[in-house]
C-alpha positions in Angstrom: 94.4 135.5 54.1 95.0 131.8 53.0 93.7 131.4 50.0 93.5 127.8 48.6 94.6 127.8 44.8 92.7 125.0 44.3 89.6 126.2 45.7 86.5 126.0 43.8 85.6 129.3 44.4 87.5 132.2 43.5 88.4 135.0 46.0 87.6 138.0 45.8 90.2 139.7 44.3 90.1 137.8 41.7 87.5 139.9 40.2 90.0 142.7 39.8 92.4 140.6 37.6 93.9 142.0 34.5 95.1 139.1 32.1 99.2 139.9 31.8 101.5 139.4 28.7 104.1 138.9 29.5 103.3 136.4 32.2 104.4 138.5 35.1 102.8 141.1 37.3 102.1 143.9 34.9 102.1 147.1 37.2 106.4 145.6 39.1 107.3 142.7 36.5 107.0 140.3 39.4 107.4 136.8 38.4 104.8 134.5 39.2 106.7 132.7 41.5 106.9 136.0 44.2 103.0 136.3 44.3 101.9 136.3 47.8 98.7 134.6 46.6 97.1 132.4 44.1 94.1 131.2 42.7 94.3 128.4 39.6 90.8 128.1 37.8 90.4 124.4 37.2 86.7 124.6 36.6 86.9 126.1 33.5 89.8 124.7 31.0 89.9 125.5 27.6 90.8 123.1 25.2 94.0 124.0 23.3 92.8 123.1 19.4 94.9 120.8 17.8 96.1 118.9 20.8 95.0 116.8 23.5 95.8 119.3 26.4 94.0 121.8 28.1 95.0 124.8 29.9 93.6 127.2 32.7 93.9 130.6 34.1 96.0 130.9 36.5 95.5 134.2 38.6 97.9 135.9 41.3 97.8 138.6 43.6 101.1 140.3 43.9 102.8 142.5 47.0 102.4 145.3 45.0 98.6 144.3 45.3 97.9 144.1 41.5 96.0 141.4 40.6 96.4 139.8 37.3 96.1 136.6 35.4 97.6 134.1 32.7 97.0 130.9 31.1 99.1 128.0 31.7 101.0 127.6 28.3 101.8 131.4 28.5 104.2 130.4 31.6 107.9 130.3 31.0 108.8 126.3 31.0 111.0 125.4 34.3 114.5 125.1 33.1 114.8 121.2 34.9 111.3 120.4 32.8 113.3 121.7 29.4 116.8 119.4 30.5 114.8 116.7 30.9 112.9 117.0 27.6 116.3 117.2 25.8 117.3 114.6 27.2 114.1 112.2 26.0 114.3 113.4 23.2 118.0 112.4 22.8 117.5 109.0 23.9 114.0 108.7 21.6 116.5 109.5 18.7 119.4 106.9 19.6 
């Protein structure tokens, strides 16, 4: 099955989806990134107080069939997207 992550509608086994801390499958410790599907809920954000951005759930279905689910800001930050922070920062501070 295709599913679309940015579908409106949410498949089905969705449904079944356990919210997972740490953000990885919680039944093999899969990372996100090795789901064989994925499903972002965009028509729902949630406002994070105290700041201007929002984040979603983000669900995925993993080979070992577990479904489970996470917010946004509980993902681990991409290593380039940390570099290139430090390195605005730097140059916001020079």
């Amino acid at each position: 099955m295709d599913t679309n992550p940015f579908s409106p509608t949410p498949p089905d086994w969705a449904q079944e989806a356990t919210h997972a801390v740490p953000f990885c499958c919680p039944t093999c410790q899969a990372s996100p990134k090795e789901a064989k599907e994925v499903w972002l809920n965009r028509q729902a954000p949630v406002f994070i107080e105290g700041f201007s951005r929002r984040k979603w759930q983000e669900f995925y279905r993993c080979d070992c069939e577990t479904a489970w689910w996470g917010w946004s800001n509980e993902r681990e930050t991409p290593e380039w997207l940390v570099e290139r922070n430090a390195r605005r920062d730097a140059a916001e501070n020079n």
